[in-house]
N, C-alpha and C positions, 0 to 999 in steps of 0.2 A: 564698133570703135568710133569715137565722135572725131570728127576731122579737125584736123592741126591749123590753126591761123598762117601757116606758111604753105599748108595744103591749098587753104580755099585762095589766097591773094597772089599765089607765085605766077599764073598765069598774068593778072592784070598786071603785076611788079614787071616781068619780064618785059611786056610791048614796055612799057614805060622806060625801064632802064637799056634796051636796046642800043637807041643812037650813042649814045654815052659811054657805052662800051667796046661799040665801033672808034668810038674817036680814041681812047686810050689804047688801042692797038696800033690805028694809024699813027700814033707818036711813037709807038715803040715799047708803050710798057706790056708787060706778060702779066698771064692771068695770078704766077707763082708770086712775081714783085708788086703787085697788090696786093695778094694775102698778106705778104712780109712787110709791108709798108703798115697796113691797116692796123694789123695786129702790136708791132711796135707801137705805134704810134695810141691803139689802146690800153696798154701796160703804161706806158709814160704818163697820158694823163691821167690813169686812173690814181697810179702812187703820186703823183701831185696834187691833184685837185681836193681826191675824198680824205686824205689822212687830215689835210689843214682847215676840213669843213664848208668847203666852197661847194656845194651839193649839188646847185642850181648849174652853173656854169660849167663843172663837171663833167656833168650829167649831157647838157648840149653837145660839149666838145667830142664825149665819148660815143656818143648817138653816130653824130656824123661820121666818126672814122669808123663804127660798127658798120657802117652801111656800104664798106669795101668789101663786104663777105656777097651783098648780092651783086657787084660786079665782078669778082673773079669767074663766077661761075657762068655769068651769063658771057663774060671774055673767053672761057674756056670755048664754049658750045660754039660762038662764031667763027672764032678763029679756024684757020688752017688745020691747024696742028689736033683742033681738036682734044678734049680733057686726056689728061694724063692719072695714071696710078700715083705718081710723086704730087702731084696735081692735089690729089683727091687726101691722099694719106697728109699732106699739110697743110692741107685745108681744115682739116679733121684736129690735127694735131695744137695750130694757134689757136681755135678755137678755143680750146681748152684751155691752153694757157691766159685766153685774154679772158673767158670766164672767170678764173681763179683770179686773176689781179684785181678785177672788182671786186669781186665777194670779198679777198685780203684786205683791199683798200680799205671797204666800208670797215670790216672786223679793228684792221688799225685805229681806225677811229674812236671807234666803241672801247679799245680796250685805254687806249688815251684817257679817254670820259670816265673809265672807271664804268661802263654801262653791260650790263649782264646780257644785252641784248646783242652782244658780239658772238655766245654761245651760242642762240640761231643761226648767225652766219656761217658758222664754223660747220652749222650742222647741214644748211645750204651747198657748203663746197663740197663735205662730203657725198651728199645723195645726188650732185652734179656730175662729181668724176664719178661714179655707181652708175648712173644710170647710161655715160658716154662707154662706160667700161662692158658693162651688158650688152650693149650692143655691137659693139666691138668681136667681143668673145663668143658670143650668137653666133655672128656672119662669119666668124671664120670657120663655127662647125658647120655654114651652108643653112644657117636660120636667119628668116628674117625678122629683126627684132627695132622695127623705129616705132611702134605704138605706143602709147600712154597718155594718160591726161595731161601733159606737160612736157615740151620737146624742148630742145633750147630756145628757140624762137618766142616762146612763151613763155620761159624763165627768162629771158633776158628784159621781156617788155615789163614784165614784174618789179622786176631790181629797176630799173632804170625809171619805170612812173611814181616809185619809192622814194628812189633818191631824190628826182626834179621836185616833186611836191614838198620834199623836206626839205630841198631848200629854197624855197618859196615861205615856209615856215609854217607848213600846215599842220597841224598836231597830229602823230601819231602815225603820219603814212609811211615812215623807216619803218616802225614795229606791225604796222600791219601787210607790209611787202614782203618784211620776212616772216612773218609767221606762215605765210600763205604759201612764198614760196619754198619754207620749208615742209610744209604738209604736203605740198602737190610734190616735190620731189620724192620726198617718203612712199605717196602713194603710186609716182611711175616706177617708183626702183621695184617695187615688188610687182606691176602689173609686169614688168619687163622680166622678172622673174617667172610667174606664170605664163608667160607666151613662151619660153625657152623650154620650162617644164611640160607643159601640152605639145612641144614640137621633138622633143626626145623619145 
């Protein structure tokens, strides 16, 4: 199985975003009111920015607040208290939600435009909640199921070099972020399908 871009970088990310995670605890915030913050704060600008076609700016704003996901976790791990199951379960859980506000956002747009190209996205949110749900449903029979050619971490850098280049105004980088990233979802929902099926 070829290794995941949050596989090979998490260790350099982590030295990196350390001190920084240290300081948001010494102010008092928890690992759980960064998810909650991060994730809000995803959903808001995504239904702003992408429906009214501001792609470029969007796309920045939403970067930055995505990058609350690799501090909670590295807040969990220092802290005291150490990660928690509620911790982890809605971590898991906005995830999800802040995934689907993009892929919605863009789709609103497209169907705005009148553009058939919102029927990829549709097909994007689909094989996104598939492939978060396979895994899901794996680990609770005690299967481990995070492989595929495409994790979130990889489908998010997908959507989002999409959107920033479109709006930049480069021809055609919407239609070919989603094409891409509706084939690589297509093909991890089934590779996650056969790692369940080989482990039963």
């Amino acid at each position: 199985m070829y290794p995941m871009i949050s596989e090979v970088l998490k260790p350099a990310v982590t030295r990196m975003i350390s001190p920084v995670a240290r300081f948001f605890l010494r102010i008092g915030l928890t690992p759980n009111a960064v998810t909650a913050i991060g994730a809000i704060c995803v959903v808001i600008s995504s239904l702003y920015f992408f429906p009214r076609g501001e792609f470029f700016v969007g796309t920045l704003v939403i970067t930055v607040f995505m990058l609350s996901d690799l501090f909670d976790g590295a807040m969990a791990r220092i802290s005291a208290a150490g990660s928690s199951k509620w911790g982890a379960f809605l971590d898991s859980t906005v995830d999800r939600i802040s995934d689907s506000a993009i892929l919605c956002s863009i789709a609103i747009y497209l169907i705005n435009a009148e553009d058939s190209l919102s029927t990829v996205y549709l097909v994007c949110l689909i094989t996104g909640m598939l492939i978060s749900y396979i895994r899901a449903k794996a680990e609770s029979m005690n299967i481990a199921c995070s492989g595929g050619i495409a994790e979130r971490t990889e489908r998010a850098i997908i959507v989002l070099v999409g959107t920033g280049f479109h709006g930049l105004g480069v021809p055609y980088a919407l239609s070919i972020s989603a094409w891409l990233l509706a084939i690589l979802g297509i093909i991890t929902t089934f590779q996650r399908l056969i790692i369940v099926k080989r482990a039963i």
